[in-house]
C-alpha positions in Angstrom: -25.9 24.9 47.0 -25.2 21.9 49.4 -24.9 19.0 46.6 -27.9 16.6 48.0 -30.6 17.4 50.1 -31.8 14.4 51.6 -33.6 14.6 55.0 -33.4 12.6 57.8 -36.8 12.9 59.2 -38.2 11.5 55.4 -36.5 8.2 55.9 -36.4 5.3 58.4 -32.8 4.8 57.5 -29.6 6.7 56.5 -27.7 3.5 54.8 -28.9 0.4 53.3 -25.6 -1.6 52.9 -25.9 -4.0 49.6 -23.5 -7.3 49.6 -22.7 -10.8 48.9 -22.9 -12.8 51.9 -19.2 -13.9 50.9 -18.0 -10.4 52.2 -19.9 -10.2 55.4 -17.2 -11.3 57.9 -14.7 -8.9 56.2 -16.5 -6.0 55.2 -20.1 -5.7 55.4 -21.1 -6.3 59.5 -17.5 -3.9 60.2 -18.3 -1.5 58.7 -22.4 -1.7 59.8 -21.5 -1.9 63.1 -18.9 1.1 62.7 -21.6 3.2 61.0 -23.9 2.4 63.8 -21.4 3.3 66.3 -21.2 6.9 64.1 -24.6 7.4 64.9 -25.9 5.8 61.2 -28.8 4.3 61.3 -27.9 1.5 59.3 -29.9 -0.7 57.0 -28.2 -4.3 57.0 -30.0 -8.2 56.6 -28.7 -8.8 60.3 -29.9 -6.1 62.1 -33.6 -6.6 60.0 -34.6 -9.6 58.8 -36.3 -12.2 61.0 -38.3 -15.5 61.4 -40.9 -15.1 58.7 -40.6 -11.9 56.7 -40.7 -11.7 53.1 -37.3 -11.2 51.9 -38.1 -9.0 49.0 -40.9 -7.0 50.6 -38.3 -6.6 53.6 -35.9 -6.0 51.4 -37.6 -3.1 49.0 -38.9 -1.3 52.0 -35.6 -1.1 53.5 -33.6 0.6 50.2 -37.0 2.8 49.6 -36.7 3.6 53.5 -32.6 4.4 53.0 -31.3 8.1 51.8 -28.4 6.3 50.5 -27.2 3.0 49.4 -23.9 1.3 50.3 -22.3 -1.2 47.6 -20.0 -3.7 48.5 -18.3 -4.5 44.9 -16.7 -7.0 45.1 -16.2 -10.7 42.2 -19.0 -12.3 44.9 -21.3 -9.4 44.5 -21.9 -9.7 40.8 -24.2 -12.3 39.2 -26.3 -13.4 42.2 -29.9 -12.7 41.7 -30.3 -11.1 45.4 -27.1 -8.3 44.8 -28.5 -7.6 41.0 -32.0 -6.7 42.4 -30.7 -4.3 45.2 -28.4 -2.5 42.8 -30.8 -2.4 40.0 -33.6 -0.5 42.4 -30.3 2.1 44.0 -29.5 2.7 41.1 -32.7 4.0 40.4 -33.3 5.9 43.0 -30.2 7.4 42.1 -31.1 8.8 38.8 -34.9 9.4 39.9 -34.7 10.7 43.2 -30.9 11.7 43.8 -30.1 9.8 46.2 -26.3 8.5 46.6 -24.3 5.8 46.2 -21.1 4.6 48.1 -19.2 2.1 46.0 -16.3 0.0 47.9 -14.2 -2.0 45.8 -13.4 -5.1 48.2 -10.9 -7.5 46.0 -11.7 -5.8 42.4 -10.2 -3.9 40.1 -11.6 -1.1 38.1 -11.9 -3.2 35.2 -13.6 -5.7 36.8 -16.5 -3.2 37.3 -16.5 -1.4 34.1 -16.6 -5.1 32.3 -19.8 -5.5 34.9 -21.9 -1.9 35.0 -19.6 0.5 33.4 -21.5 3.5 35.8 -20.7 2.0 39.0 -17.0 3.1 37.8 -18.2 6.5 37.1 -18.7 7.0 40.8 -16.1 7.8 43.4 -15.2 5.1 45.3 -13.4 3.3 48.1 -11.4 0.7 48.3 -10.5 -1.7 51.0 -7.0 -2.3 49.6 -6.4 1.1 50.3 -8.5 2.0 53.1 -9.2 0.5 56.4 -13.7 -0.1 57.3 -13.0 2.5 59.9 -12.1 5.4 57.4 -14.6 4.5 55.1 -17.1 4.6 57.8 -15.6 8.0 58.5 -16.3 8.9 54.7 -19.3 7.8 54.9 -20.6 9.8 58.0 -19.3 12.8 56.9 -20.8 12.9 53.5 -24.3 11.7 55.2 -23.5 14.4 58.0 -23.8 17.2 54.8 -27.1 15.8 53.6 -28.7 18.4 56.6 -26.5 21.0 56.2 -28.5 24.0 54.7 -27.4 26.1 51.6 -25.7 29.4 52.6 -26.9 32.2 49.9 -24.4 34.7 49.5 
């Protein structure tokens, strides 16, 4: 049984990538931009918000539109109002709905996150001490790739 069934043609997105504005420059438009070029279709404030759009309504439609949600963990990403909301409404669509979560660690330690949401450390992650945004867009694409991929029955 292939581990999440989450089909393309039922969302507008494959990714909504979730960070503090802090990280953007080093991690967040990188590794949108390598998604993209993997064929994602990739959820991220610069590629969607303009001149007069309501950041939250923008912002809602865009995680309920997205099969999966990237978090950029990082010391920036905890405690601002905009980062809390987004991972408060993945993670719910996690539990309710199944849909996945990519955690990168960007400058944090384990500890850090289990002091801040103990379940984001539950969930396998990367980390950009170890890995470069071009393997974790890799990663990403081919755990997104096997959301289409239909159960064999033997």
């Amino acid at each position: 049984m292939a581990r999440h069934v989450l089909s393309k043609d039922k969302y507008e997105y494959d990714v909504f990538l979730s960070h503090a504005t802090e990280d953007k420059d080093d991690v967040a438009r990188p590794l949108a931009l390598a998604l993209q070029e993997r064929g994602l279709r990739v959820w991220y404030d610069e590629f969607e918000f303009r001149i007069g759009d309501n950041l939250t309504a923008k912002l809602n439609a865009g995680i309920n539109e997205s099969r999966s949600g990237i978090l950029i963990l990082s010391k920036d990403f905890f405690g601002k109002n905009w980062t809390e909301h987004e991972l408060n409404t993945l993670e719910n669509l996690a539990v309710t709905e199944n849909r996945v979560l990519f955690p990168i660690w960007h400058n944090i330690t384990e500890a850090e996150i289990r002091a801040y949401r103990a379940s984001l450390s539950n969930i396998v992650a990367l980390s950009t001490a170890t890995h470069t945004v071009q393997e974790i867009a890799n990663e990403i694409f081919e755990v997104i790739s096997d959301f289409d991929v239909p159960d064999i029955k033997e």
